[in-house]
C-alpha positions as a Markdown table, in Angstrom:
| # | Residue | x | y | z |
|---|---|---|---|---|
| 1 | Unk | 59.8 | 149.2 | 69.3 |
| 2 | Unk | 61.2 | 146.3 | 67.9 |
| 3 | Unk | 59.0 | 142.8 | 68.6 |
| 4 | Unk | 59.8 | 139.6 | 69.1 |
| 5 | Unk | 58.5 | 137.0 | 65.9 |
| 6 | Unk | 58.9 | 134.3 | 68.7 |
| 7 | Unk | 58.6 | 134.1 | 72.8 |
| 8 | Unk | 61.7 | 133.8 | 73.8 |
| 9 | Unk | 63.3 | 130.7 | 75.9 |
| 10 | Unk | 64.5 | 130.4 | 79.6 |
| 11 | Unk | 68.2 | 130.9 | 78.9 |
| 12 | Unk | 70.6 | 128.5 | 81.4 |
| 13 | Unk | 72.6 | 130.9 | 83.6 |
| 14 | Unk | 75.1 | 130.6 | 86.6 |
| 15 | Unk | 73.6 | 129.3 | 90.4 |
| 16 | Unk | 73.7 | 132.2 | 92.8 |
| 17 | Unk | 73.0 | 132.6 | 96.6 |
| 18 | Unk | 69.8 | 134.5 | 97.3 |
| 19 | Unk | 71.6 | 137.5 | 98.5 |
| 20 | Unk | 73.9 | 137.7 | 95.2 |
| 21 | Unk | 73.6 | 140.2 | 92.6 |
| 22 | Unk | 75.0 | 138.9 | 89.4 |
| 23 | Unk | 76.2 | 142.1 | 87.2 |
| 24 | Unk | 76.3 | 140.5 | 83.3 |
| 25 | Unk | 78.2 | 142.7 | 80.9 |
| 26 | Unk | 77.5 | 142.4 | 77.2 |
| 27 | Unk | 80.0 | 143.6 | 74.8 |
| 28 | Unk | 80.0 | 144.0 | 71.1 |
| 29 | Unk | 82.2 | 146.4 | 68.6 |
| 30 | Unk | 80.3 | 149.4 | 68.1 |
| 31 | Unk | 80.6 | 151.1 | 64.9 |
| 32 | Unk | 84.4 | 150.8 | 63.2 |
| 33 | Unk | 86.0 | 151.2 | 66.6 |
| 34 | Unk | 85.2 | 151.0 | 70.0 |
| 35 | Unk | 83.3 | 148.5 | 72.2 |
| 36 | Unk | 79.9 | 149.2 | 73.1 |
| 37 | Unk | 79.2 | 148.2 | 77.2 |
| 38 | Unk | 75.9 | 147.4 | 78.9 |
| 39 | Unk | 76.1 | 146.6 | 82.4 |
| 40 | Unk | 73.0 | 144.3 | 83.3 |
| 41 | Unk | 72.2 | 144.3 | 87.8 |
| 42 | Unk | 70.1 | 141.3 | 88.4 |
| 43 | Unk | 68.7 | 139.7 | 91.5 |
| 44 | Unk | 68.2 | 136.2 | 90.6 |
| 45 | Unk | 66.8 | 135.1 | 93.7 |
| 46 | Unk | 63.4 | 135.3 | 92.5 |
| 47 | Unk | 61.7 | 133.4 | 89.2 |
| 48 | Unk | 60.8 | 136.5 | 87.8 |
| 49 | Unk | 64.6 | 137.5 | 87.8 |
| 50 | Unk | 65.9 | 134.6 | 85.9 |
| 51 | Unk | 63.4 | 134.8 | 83.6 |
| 52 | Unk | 64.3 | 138.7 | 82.9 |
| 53 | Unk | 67.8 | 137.8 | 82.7 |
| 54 | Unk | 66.8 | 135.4 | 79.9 |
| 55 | Unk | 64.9 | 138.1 | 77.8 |
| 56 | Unk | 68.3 | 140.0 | 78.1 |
| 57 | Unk | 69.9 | 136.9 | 77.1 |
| 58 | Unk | 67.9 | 136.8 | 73.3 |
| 59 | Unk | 68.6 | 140.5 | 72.9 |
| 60 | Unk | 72.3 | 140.1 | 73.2 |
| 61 | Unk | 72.2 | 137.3 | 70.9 |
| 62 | Unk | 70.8 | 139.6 | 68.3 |
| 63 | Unk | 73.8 | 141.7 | 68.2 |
| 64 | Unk | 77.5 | 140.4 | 67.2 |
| 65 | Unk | 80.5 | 139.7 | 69.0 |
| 66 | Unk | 78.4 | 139.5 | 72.2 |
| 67 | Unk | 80.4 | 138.7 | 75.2 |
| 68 | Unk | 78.4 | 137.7 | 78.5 |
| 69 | Unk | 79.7 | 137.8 | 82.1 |
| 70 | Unk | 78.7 | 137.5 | 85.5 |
| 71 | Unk | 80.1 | 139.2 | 88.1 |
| 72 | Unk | 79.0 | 138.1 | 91.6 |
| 73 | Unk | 78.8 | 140.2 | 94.7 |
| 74 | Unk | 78.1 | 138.7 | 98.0 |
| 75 | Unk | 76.4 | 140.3 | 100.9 |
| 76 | Unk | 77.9 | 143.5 | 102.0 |
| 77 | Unk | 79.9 | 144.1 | 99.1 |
| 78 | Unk | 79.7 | 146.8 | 97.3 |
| 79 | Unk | 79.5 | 145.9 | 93.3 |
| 80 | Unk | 80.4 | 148.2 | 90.8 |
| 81 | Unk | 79.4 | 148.2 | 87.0 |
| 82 | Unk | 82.6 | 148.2 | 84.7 |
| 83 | Unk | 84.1 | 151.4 | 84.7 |
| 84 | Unk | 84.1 | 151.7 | 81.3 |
| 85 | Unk | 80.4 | 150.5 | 81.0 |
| 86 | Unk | 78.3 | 152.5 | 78.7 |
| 87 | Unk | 74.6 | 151.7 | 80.3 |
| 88 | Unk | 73.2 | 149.9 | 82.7 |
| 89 | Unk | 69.6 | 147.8 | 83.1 |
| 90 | Unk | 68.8 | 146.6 | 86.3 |
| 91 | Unk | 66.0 | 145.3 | 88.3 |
| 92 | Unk | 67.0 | 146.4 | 91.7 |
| 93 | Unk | 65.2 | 149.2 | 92.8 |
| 94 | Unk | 66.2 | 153.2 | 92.6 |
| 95 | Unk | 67.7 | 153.7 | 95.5 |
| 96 | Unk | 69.6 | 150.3 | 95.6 |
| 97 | Unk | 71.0 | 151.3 | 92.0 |
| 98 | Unk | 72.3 | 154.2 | 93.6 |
| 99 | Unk | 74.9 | 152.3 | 95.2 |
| 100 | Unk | 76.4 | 151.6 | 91.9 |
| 101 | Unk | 77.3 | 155.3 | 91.9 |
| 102 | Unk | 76.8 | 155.7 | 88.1 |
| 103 | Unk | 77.5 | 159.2 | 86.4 |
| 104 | Unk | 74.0 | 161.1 | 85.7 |
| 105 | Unk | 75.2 | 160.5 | 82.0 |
| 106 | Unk | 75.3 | 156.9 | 82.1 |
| 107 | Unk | 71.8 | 155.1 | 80.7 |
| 108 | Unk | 70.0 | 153.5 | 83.1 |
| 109 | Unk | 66.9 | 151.3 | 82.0 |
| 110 | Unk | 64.9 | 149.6 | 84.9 |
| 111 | Unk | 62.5 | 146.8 | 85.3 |
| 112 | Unk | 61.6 | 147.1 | 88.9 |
| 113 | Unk | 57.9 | 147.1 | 89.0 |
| 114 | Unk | 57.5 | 148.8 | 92.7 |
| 115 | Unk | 58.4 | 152.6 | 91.8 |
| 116 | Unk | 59.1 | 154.7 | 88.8 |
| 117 | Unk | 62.4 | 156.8 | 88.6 |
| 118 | Unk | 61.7 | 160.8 | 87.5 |
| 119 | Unk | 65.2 | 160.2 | 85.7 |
| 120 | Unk | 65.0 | 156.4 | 84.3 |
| 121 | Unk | 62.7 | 154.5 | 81.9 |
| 122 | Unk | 60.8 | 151.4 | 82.8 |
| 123 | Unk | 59.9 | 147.9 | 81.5 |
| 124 | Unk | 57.3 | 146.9 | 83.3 |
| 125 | Unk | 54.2 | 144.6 | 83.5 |
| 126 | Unk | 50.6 | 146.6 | 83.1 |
| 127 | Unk | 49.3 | 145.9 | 87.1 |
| 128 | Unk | 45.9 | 147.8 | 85.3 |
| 129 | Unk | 45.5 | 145.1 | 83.1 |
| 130 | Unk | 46.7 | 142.3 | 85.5 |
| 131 | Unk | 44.6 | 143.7 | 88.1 |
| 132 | Unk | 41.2 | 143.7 | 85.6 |
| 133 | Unk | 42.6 | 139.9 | 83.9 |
| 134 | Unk | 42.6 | 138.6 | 87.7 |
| 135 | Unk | 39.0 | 140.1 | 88.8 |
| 136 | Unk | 37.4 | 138.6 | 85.9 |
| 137 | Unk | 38.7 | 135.6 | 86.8 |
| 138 | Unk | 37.6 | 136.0 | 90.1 |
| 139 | Unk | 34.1 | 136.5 | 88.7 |
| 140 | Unk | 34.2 | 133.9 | 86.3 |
| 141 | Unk | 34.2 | 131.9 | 89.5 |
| 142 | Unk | 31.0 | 132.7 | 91.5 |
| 143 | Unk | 32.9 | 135.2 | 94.1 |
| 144 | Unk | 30.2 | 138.0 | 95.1 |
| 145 | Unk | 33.0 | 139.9 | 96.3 |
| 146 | Unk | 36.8 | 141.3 | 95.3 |
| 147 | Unk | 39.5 | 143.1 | 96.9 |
| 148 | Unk | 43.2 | 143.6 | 97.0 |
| 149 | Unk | 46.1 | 143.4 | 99.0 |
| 150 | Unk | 48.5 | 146.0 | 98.1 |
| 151 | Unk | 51.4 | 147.9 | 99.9 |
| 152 | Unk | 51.2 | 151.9 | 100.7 |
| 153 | Unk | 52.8 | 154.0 | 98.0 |
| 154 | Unk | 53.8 | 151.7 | 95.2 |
| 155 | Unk | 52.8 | 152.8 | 91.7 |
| 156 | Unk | 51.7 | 149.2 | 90.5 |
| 157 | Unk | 49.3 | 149.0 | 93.7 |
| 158 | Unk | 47.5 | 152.0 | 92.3 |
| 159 | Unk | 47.1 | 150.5 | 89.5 |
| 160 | Unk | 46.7 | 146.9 | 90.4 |
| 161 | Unk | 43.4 | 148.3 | 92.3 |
| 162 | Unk | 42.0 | 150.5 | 89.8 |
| 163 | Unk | 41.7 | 147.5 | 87.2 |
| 164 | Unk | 40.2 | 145.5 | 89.6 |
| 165 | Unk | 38.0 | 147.8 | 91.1 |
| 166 | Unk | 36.5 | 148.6 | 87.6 |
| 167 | Unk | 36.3 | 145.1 | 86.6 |
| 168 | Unk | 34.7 | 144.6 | 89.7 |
| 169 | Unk | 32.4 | 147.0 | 89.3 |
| 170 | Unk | 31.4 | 146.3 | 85.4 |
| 171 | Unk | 30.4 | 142.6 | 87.0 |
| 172 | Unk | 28.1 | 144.1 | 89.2 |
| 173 | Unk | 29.9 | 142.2 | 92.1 |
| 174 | Unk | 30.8 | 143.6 | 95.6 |
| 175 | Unk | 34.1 | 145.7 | 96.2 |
| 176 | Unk | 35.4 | 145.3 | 99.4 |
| 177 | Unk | 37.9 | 148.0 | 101.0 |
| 178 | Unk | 41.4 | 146.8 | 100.3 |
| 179 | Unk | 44.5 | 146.4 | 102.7 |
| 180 | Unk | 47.1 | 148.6 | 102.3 |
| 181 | Unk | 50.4 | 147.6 | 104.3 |
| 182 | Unk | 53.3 | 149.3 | 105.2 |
| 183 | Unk | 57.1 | 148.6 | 104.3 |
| 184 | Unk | 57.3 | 146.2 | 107.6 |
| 185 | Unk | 54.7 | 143.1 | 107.2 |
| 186 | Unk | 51.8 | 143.8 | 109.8 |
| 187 | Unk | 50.5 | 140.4 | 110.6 |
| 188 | Unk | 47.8 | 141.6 | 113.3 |
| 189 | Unk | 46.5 | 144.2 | 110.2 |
| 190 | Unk | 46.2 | 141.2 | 108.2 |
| 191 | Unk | 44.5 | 139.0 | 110.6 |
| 192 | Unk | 42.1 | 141.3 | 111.8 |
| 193 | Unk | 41.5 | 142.3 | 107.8 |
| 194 | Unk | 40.4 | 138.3 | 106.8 |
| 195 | Unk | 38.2 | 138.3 | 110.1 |
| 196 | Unk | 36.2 | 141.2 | 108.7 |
| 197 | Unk | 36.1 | 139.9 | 105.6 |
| 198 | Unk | 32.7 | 138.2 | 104.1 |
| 199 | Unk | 32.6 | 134.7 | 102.9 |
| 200 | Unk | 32.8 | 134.5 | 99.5 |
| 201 | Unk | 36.1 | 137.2 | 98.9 |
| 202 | Unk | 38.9 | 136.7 | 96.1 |
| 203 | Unk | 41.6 | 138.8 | 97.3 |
| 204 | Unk | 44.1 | 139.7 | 94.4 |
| 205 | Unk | 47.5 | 141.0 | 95.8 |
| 206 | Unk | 50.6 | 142.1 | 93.0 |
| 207 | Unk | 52.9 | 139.0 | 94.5 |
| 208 | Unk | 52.5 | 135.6 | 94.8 |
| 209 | Unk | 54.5 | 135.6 | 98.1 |
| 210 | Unk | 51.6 | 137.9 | 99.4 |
| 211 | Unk | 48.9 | 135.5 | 98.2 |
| 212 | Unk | 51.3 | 132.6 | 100.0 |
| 213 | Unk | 51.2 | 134.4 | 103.3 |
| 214 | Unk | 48.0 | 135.4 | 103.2 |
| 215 | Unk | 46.6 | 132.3 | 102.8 |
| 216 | Unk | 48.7 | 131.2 | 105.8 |
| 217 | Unk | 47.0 | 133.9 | 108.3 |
| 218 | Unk | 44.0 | 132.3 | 107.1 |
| 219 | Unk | 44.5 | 129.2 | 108.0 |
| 220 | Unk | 45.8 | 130.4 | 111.2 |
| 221 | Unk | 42.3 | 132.1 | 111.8 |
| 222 | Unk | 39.9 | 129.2 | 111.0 |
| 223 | Unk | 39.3 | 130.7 | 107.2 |
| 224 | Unk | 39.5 | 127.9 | 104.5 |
| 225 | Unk | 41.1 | 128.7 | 100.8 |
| 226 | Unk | 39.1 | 128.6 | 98.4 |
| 227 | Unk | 35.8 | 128.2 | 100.8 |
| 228 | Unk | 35.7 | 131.0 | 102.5 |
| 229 | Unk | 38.1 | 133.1 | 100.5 |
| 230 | Unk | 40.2 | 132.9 | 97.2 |
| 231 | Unk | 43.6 | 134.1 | 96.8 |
| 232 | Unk | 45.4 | 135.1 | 93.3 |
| 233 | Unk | 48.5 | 136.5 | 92.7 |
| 234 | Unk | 50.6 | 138.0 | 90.0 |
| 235 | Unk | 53.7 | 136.4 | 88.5 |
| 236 | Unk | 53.1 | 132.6 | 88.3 |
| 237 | Unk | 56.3 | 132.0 | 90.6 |
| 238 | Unk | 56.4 | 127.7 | 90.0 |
| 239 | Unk | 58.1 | 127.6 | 93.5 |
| 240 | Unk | 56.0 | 129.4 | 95.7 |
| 241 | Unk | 52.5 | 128.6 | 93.5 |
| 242 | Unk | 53.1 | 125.1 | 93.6 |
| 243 | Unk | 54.5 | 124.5 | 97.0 |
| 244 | Unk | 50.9 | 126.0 | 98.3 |
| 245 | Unk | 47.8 | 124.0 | 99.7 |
| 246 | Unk | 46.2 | 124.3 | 97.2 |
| 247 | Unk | 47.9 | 124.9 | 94.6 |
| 248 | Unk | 47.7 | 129.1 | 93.8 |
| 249 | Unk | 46.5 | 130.7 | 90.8 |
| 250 | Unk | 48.3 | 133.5 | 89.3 |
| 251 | Unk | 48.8 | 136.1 | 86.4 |
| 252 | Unk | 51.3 | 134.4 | 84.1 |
| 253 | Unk | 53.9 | 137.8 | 83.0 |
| 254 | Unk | 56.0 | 137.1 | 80.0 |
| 255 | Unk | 59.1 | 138.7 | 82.0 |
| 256 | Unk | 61.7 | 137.4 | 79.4 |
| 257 | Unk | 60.0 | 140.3 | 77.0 |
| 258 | Unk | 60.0 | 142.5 | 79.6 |
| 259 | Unk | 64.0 | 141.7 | 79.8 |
| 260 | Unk | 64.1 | 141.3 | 76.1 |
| 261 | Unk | 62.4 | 144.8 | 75.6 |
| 262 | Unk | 64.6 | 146.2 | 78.2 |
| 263 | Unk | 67.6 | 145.4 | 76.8 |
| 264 | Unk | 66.7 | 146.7 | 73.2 |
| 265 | Unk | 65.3 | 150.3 | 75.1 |
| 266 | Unk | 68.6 | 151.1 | 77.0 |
| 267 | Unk | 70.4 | 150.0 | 73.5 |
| 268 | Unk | 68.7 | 152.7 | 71.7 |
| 269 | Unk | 69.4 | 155.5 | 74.2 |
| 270 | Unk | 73.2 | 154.2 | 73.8 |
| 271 | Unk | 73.0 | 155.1 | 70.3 |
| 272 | Unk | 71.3 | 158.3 | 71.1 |
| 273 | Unk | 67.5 | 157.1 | 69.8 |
| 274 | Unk | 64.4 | 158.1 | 71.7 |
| 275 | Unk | 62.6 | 155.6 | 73.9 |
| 276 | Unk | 59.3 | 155.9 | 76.0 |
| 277 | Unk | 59.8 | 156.6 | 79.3 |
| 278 | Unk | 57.6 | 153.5 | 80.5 |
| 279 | Unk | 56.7 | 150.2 | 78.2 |
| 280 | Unk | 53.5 | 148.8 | 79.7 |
| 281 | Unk | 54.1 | 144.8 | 79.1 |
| 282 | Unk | 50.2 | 142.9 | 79.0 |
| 283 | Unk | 50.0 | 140.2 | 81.2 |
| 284 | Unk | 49.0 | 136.9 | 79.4 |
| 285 | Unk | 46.3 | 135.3 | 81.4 |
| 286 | Unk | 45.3 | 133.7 | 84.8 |
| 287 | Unk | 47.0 | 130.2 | 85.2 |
| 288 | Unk | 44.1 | 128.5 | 87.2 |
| 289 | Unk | 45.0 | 126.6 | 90.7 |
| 290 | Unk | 43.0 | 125.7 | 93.6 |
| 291 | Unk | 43.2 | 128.4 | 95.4 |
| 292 | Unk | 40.5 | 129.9 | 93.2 |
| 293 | Unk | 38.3 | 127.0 | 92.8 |
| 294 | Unk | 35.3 | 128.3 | 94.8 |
| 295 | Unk | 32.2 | 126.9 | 94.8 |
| 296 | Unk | 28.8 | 128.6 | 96.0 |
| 297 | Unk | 27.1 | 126.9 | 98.2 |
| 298 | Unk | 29.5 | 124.6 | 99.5 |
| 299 | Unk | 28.6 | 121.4 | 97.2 |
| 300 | Unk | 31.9 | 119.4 | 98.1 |
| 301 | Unk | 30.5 | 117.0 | 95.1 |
| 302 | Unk | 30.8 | 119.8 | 92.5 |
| 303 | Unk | 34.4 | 121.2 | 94.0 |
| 304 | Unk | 35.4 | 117.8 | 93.7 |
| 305 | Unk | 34.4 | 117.0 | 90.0 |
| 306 | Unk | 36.3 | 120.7 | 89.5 |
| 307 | Unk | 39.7 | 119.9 | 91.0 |
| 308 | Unk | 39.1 | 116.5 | 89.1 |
| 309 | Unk | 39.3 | 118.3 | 85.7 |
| 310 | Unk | 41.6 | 120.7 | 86.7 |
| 311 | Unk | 43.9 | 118.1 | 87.8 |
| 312 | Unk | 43.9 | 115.5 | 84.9 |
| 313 | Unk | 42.0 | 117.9 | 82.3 |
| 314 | Unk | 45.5 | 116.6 | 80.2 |
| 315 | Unk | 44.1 | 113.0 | 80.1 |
| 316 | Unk | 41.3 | 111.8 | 78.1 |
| 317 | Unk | 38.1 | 112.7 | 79.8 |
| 318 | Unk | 34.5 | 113.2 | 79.6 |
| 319 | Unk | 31.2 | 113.9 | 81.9 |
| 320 | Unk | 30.7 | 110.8 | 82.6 |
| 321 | Unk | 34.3 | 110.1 | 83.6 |
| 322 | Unk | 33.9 | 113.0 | 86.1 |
| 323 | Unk | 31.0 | 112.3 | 87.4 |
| 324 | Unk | 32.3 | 108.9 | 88.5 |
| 325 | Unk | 35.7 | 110.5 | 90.0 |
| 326 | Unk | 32.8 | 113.4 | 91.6 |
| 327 | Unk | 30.5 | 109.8 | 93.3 |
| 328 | Unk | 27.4 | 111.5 | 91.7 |
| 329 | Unk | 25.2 | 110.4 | 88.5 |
| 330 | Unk | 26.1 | 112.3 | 85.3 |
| 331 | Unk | 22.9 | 114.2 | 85.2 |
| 332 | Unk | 22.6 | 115.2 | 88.6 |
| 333 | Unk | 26.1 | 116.1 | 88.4 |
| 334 | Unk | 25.7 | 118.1 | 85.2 |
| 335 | Unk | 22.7 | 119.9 | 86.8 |
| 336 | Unk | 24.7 | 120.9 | 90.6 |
| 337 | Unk | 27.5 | 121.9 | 88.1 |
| 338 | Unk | 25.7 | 123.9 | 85.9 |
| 339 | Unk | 23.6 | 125.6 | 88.7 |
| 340 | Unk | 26.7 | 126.5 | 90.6 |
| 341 | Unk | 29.0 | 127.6 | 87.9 |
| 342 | Unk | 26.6 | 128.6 | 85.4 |
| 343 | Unk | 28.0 | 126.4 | 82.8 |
| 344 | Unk | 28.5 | 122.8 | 82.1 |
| 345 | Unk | 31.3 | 120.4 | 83.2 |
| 346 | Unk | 32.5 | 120.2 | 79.5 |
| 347 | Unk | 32.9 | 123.9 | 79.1 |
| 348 | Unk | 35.3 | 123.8 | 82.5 |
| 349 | Unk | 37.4 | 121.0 | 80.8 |
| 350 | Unk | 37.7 | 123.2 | 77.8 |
| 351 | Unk | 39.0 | 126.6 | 79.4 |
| 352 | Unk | 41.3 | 124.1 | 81.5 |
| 353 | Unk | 42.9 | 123.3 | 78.1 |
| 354 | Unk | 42.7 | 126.6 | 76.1 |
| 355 | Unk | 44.3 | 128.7 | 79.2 |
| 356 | Unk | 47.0 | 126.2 | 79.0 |
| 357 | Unk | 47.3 | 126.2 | 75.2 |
| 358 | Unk | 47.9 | 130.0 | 75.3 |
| 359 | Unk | 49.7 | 129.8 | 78.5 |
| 360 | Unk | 52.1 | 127.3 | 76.0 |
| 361 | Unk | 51.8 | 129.5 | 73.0 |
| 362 | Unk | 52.5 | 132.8 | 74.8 |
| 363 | Unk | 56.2 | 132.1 | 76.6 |
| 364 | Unk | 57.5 | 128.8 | 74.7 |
| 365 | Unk | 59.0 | 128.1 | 71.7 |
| 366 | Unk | 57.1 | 124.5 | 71.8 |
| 367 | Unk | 56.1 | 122.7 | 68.6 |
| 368 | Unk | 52.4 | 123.2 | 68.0 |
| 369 | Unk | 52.0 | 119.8 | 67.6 |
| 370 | Unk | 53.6 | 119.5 | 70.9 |
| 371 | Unk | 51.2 | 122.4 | 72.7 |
| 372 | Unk | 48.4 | 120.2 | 71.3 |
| 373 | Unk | 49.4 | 117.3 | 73.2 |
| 374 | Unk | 50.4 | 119.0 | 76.6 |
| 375 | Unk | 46.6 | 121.1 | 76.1 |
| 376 | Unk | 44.8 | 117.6 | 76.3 |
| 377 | Unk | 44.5 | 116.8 | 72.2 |
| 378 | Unk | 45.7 | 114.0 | 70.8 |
| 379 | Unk | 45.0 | 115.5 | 67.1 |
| 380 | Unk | 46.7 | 118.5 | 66.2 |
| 381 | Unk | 44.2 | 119.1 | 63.4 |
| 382 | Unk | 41.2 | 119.1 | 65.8 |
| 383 | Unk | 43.7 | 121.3 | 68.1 |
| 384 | Unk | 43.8 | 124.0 | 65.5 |
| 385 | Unk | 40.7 | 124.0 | 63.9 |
| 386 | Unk | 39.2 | 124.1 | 68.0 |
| 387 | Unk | 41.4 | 126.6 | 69.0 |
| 388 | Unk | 40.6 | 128.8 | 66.2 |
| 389 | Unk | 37.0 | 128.7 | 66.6 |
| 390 | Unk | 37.0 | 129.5 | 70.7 |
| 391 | Unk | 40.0 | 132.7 | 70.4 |
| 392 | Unk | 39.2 | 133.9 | 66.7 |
| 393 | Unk | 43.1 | 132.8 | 65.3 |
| 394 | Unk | 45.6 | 130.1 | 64.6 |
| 395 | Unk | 47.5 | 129.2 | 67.2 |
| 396 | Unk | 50.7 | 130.5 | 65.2 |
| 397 | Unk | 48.7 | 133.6 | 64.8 |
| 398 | Unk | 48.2 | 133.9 | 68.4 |
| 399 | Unk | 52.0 | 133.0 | 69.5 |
| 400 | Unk | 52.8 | 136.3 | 66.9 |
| 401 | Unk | 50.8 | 138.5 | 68.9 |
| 402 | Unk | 51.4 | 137.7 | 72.4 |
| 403 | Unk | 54.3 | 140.4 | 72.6 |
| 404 | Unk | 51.6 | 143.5 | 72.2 |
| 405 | Unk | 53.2 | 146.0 | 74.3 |
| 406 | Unk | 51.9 | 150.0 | 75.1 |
| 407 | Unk | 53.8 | 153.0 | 76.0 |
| 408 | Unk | 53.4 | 155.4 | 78.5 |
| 409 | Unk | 54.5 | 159.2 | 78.8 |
């Protein structure tokens, strides 16, 4: 399996409506004659989408004579890959795929990360590995108890709560019986669920649109996010993350490789080369939001001094600076922090700036010079030297290895 030496950019791409499918076809000549065909279904109503459809984007710049096209469906259409197409990779799901009507000897590559076709190979993110990434970061801060929010019958809720339970458990912290929904959203389920639940629960669900609506049943209940419970979800969606009060945390997913990787696997079964029938893509860390920042006990004080250093942790800052923005002393606040967190304020302004440095490294192209400066240093020196003594590499040695993928059967 071929890797990446660089992550690869967001590539610019025609505006759709949120119903649209956008079919791209690449071509390039094949051989001495002929013209090799890959169809490429997209919905590009979601961020993860658009950011697949860029990973396809770098693979067909690797090859020559590339020729890229959209071809637009609207609602009730039926769209049909070029007749003469010789593969397709899609991220719709099976069944919708169907529709296409493609010949059982036509490739088909997906990236749909609900199911798992008998017939078709996957590119998908590891939900194991997201699942364990997100409890520990649920741990990390002070929640005695985990759970997720899943949907019944979907591979990647399986997984999703297998790695958390585990990590869970390995912390010695509560598990809480999960929620499993159906295909139609059960709002009373979901309600009665967060009633039941102790104070004190980080609830990890594969979605961030989950994570949005739960959070919004909450509020509807009397619950407060992060004080009463913590919501994460998976995808770092800038939109929906964002746009939430507070702000959600997430599992960043370098989708363009899973696009990228994609693209390269239904390539090789083209040209008749075996491929694993799933690639496991490793999610590449928890981007850290408000909706997480819980704090035991209550101390508004200490949640204040946190969102302070998540919120500025860019800017030149110290203790004392925080303890002035927090209204307390800098020893009393160093000792309410430390008892609460179990660590010191300047250990929180440091993971605030190596989760973003990585965040950086991992799915830009950014200068390193430039990741230094968006991280909160002003010397790129110090940046690298730092960086290298809290992760165990350079910084370019880290942006080399964020691709790591695994196989499946």
């Amino acid at each position: 399996m071929h890797i990446l030496d660089r992550p690869v950019e967001l590539a610019e791409h025609r505006r759709v409506e949120p119903d649209h499918i956008a079919v791209v076809s690449y071509h390039r000549i094949a051989r001495l004659v002929g013209v090799m065909r890959i169809a490429v279904a997209f919905w590009l109503n979601q961020e993860f989408g658009r950011r697949i459809l860029a990973g396809v984007h770098k693979f067909a710049h690797t090859q020559t004579n590339c020729e890229v096209s959209l071809l637009i469906r609207s609602e009730g259409q039926t769209a049909r890959p070029p007749l003469d197409a010789d593969g397709i990779v899609t991220s719709v799901s099976c069944y919708e795929v169907k529709a296409f009507r493609p010949g059982p000897e036509l490739p088909i590559v997906t990236v749909w990360p609900a199911e798992q076709s008998r017939d078709w190979p996957i590119v998908r993110l590891d939900y194991a590995q997201a699942g364990a990434m997100a409890a520990e970061h649920l741990v990390s801060k002070g929640l005695p108890n985990i759970t997720v929010l899943v949907h019944k019958g979907l591979i990647i809720g399986r997984e999703l709560e297998e790695g958390a339970r585990v990590a869970a458990a390995n912390a010695g912290v509560n598990w809480v019986k999960p929620l499993k929904l159906g295909p139609a959203r059960d709002n009373k389920a979901l309600r009665d669920w967060l009633k039941d639940l102790p104070d004190g629960t980080g609830i990890i669900a594969a979605g961030d649109r989950d994570i949005q609506h739960t959070a919004a049943m909450a509020h509807e209940i009397d619950r407060a996010v992060p004080h009463d419970i913590a919501g994460l979800g998976i995808g770092d969606d800038p939109l929906l993350c964002l746009s939430s009060n507070p702000m959600q945390s997430s599992v960043s997913v370098h989708f363009e490789r899973v696009g990228y990787l994609a693209a390269e696997s239904l390539h090789k079964l083209i040209t008749r080369k075996s491929i694993p029938q799933t690639t496991l893509v490793p999610p590449l860390g928890v981007i850290s939001r408000g909706s997480t920042d819980f704090i035991r006990g209550g101390d508004r004080a200490v949640h204040d001094a946190m969102r302070h250093v998540r919120d500025h942790f860019t800017e030149p800052m110290d203790t004392a600076s925080v303890a002035e923005a927090a209204g307390l002393a800098r020893r009393t606040l160093e000792q309410r922090f430390r008892r609460i967190t179990g660590h010191s304020v300047h250990a929180e302004l440091v993971a605030c700036r190596l989760d973003r440095a990585r965040h950086l490294l991992s799915v830009t192209s950014m200068p390193i010079k430039a990741v230094a400066i968006e991280s909160g240093y002003r010397s790129l020196e110090h940046f690298s030297r730092f960086f290298k003594k809290q992760v165990g590499v350079t910084p370019s040695e880290y942006r080399e290895r964020s691709g790591e993928v695994t196989h499946g059967r």
